[in-house]
C-alpha positions as CSV (number, residue, x, y, z in Angstrom):
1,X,77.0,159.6,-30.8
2,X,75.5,157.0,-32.6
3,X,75.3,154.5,-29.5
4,X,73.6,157.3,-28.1
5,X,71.0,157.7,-31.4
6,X,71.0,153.8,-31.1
7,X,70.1,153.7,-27.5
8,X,67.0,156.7,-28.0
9,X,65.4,154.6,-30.8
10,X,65.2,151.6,-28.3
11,X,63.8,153.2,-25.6
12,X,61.3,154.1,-28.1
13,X,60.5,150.8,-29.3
14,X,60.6,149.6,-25.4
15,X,58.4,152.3,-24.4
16,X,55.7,150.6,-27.4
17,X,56.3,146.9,-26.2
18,X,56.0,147.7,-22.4
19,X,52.4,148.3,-23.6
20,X,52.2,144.5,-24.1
21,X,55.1,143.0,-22.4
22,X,55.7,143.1,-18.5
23,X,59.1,144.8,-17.4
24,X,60.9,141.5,-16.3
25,X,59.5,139.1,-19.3
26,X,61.0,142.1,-21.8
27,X,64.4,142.4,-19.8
28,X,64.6,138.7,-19.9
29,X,64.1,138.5,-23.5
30,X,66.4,141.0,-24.8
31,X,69.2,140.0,-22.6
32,X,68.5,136.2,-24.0
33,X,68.8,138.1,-27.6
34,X,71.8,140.2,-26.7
35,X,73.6,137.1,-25.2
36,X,72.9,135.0,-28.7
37,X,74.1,137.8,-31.0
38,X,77.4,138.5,-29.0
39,X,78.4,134.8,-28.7
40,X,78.1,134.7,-32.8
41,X,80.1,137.4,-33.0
42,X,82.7,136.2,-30.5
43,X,82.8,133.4,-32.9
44,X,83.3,134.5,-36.1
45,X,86.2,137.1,-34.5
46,X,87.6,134.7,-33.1
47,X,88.2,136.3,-30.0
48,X,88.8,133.6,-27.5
49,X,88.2,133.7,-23.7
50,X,90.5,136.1,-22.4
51,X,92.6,135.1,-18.7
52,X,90.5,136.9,-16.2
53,X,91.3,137.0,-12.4
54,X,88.4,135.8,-10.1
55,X,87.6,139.3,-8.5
56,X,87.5,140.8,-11.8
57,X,85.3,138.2,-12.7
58,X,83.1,138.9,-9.9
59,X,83.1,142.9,-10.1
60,X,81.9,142.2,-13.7
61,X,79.2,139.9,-12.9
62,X,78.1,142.2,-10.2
63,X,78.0,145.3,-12.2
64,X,75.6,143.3,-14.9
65,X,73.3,142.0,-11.9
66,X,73.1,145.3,-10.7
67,X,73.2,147.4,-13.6
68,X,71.3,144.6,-16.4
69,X,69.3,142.6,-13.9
70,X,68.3,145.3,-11.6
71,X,68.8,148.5,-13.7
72,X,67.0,147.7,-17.1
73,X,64.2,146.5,-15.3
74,X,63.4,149.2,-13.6
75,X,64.2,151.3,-16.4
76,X,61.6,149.7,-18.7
77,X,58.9,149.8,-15.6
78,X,59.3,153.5,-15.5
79,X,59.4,153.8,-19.6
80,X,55.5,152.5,-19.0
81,X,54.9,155.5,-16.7
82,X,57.1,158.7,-17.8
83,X,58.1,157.5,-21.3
84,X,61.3,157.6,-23.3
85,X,61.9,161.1,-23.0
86,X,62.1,161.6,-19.4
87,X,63.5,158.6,-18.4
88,X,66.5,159.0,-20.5
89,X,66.7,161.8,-18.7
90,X,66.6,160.6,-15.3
91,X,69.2,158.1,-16.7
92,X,72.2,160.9,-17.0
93,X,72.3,161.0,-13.1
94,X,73.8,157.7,-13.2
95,X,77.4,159.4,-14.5
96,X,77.2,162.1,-11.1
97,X,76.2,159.1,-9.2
98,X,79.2,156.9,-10.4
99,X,81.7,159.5,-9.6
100,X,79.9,160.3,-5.8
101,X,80.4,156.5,-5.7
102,X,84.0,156.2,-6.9
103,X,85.1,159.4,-4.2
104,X,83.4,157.2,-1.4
105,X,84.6,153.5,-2.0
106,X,87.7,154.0,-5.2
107,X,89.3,157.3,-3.5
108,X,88.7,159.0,-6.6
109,X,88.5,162.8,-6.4
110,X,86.5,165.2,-7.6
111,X,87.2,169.3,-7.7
112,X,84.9,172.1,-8.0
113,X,84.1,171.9,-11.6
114,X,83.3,168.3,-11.0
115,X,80.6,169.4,-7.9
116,X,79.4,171.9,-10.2
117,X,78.7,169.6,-13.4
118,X,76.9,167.4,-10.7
119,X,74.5,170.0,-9.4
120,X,73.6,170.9,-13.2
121,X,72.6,167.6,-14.3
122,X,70.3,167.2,-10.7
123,X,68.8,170.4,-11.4
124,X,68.3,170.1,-15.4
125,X,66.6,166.7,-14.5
126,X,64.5,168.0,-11.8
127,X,63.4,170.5,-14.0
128,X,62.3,168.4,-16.6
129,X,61.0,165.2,-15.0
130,X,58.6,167.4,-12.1
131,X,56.8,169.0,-14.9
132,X,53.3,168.4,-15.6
133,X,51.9,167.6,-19.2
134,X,48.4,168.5,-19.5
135,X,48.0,166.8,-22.9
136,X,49.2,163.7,-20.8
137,X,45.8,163.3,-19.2
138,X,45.2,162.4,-15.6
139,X,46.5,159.0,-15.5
140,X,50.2,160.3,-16.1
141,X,49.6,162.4,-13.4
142,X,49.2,159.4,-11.3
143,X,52.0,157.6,-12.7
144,X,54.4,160.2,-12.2
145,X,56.0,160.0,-8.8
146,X,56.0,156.4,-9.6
147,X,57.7,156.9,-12.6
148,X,60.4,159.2,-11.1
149,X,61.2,156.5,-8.3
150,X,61.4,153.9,-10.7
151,X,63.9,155.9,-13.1
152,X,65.6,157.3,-9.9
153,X,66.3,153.3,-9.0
154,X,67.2,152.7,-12.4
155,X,70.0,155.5,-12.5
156,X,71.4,154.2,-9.0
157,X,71.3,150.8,-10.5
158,X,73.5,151.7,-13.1
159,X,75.9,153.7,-10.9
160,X,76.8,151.3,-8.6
161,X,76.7,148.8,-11.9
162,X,79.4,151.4,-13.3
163,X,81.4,151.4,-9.9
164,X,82.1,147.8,-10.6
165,X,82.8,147.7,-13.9
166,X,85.7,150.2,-13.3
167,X,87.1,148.4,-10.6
168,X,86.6,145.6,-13.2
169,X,88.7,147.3,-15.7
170,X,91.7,148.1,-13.7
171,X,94.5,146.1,-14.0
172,X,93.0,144.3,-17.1
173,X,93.1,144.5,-20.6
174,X,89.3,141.8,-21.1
175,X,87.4,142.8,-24.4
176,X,84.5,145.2,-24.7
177,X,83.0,141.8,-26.4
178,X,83.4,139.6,-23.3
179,X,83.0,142.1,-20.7
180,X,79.5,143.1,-22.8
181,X,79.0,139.0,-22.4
182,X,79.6,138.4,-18.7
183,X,77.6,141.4,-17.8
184,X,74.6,140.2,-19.7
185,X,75.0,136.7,-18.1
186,X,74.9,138.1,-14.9
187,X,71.6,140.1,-15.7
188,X,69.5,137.6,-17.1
189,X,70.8,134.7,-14.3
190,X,69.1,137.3,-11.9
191,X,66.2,137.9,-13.8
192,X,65.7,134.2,-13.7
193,X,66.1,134.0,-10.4
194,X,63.3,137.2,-9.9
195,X,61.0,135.5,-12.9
196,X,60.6,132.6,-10.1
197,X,59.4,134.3,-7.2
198,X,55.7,133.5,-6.7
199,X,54.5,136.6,-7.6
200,X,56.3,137.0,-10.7
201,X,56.1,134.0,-12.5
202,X,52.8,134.0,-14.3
203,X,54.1,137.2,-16.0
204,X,57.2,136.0,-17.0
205,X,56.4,132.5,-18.4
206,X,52.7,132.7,-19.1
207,X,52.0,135.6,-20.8
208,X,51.8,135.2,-24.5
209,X,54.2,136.6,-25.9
210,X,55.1,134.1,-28.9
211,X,51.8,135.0,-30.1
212,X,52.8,138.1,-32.1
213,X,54.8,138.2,-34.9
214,X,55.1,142.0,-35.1
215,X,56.4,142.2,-31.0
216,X,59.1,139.4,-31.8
217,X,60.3,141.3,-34.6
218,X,60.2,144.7,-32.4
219,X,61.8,142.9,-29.6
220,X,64.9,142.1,-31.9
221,X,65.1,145.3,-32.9
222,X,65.0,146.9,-30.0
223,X,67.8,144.5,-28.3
224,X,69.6,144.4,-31.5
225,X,70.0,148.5,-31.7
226,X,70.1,149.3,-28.0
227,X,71.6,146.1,-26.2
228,X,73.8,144.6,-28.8
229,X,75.0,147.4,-31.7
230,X,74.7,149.8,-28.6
231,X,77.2,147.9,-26.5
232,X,79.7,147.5,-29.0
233,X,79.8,151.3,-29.9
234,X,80.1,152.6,-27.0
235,X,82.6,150.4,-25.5
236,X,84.7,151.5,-29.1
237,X,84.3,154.9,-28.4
238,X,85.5,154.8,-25.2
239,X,88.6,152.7,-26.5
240,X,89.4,155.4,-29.3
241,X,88.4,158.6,-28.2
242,X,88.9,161.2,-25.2
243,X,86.4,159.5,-22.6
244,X,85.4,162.9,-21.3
245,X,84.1,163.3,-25.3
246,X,82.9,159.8,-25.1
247,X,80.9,160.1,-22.3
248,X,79.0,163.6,-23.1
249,X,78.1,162.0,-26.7
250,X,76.8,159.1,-25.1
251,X,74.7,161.1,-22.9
252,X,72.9,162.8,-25.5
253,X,70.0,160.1,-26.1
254,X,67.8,162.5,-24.0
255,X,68.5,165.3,-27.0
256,X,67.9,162.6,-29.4
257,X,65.1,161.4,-28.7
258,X,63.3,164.5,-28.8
259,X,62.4,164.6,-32.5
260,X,61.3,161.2,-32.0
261,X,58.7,162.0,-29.4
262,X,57.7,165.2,-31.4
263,X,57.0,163.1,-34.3
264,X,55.0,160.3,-32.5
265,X,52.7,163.3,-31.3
266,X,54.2,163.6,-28.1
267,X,54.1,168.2,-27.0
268,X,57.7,169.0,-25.7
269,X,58.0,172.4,-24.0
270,X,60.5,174.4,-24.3
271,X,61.1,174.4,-20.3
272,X,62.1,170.0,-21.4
273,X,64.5,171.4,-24.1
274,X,66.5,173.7,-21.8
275,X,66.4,171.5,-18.7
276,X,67.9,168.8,-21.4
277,X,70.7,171.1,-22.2
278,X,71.6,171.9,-18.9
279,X,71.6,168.3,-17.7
280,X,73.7,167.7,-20.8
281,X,75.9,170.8,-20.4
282,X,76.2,169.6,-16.4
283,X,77.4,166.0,-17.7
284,X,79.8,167.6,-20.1
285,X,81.7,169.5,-17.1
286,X,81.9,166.4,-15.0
287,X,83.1,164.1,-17.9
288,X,85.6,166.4,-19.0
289,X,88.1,166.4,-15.5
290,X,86.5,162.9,-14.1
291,X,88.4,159.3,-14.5
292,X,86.5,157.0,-17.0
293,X,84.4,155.7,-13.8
294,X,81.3,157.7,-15.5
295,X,81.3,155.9,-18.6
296,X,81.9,152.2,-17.7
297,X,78.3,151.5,-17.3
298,X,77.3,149.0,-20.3
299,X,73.6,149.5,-20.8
């Protein structure tokens, strides 16, 4: 629960800087941030470089490009067009996706109850995210199939980032700490390799972003809360308790951050509360009778 309070108040505070930060320069800079405070903490635990088989080692580094490098980016991009609230939303159709994924390419099966969770959470979402907000103005109107695609690519991201992790996790016993590590690696090596595309580069390593003292300190904050305490609880969680209870609480951000957009002024209707619980409700049913595939997924 409080990875998934952690994670709401970041998307908050990313949803502020993408006003003044491009997707791929603020993906880049909390991974860098992330990275920094996990190494110090590897250090003063003491927890030294586990023994890690070579495919593990590549499952992991594929499930941070494609869930960190990928996945965050186009998360924050669609943060800038449908805010927090909705594409936190969008976000719990990455736990469906991962289990569709893990029947298709783990042999992982799913029953009824499992097909029914699934086709709650699409249709909570839908609910939600196709909704038109009048005190939005006409510009969100614009942004909103944009938005959707953008969160949609986001969720996928994640899914097959989670597909990866699993198969990461069998037959190993690596540490939250350095799976959380190698992930992030992974993610910001391809956001490097993205920042240098022609097309990218002036908004990656031009755009002022040292300038501000007040969007350094937000930027820690955000990747300190979301990326870094975030991590860490919810790989715990996972370790300690039931992972079908794990993986509902840590689903909840879209609850969460509700009060937070009603007090930054933001109207919620009651139609977004109830397609929220059902999404929730539909994540809960899938969580409880699926393997921990749904929950691997580091964000």
């Amino acid at each position: 629960m409080s990875a998934a309070c952690l994670w709401a108040i970041a998307s908050v505070v990313y949803g502020v800087l993408g006003q003044r930060i491009p997707p791929l320069q603020l993906n880049l800079i909390k991974g860098i941030i992330a990275i920094a405070l996990l190494l110090i903490t590897i250090v003063i635990s003491g927890d030294f470089l586990p023994t890690l088989a070579p495919l593990n080692l590549l499952f992991l580094l594929l499930s941070g490009a494609a869930g960190i490098g990928l996945g965050d980016t186009a998360f924050l991009a669609a943060i800038n067009r449908l805010g927090a609230r909705r594409v936190l939303l969008l976000g719990t159709l990455a736990p469906p996706m991962s289990a569709i994924a893990a029947t298709i390419f783990l042999q992982e099966s799913l029953n009824i109850n499992a097909w029914c969770g699934i086709l709650l959470t699409i249709l909570g979402v839908a609910w939600v995210v196709t909704e038109r907000v009048s005190n939005n103005g006409e510009g969100a109107t614009t942004q909103l199939w944009p938005g959707i695609g953008l969160g949609l690519l986001a969720a996928v991201a994640n899914a097959i980032g989670a597909v990866f992790s699993r198969a990461a996790f069998t037959g190993t016993n690596i540490s939250p700490l350095w799976a959380a590590l190698f992930r992030l690696i992974a993610g910001v090596l391809i956001i490097l390799i993205w920042a240098f595309l022609p097309n990218q580069r002036n908004n990656v390593f031009v755009y002022p972003y040292w300038q501000s003292k007040r969007v350094i300190l937000a930027s820690f904050l955000a990747a300190f809360l979301g990326t870094y305490l975030g991590i860490w609880l919810q790989q715990t969680a996972i370790k300690l308790t039931n992972v079908g209870i794990a993986s509902t609480l840590m689903q909840t951000s879209p609850i969460l951050v509700i009060p937070i957009a009603i007090f930054m002024g933001e109207k919620v209707s009651l139609r977004a509360i109830i397609g929220v619980i059902i999404a929730i409700f539909g994540i809960s049913l899938l969580a409880s009778i699926t393997s921990p595939i749904s929950v691997r997924n580091i964000l």
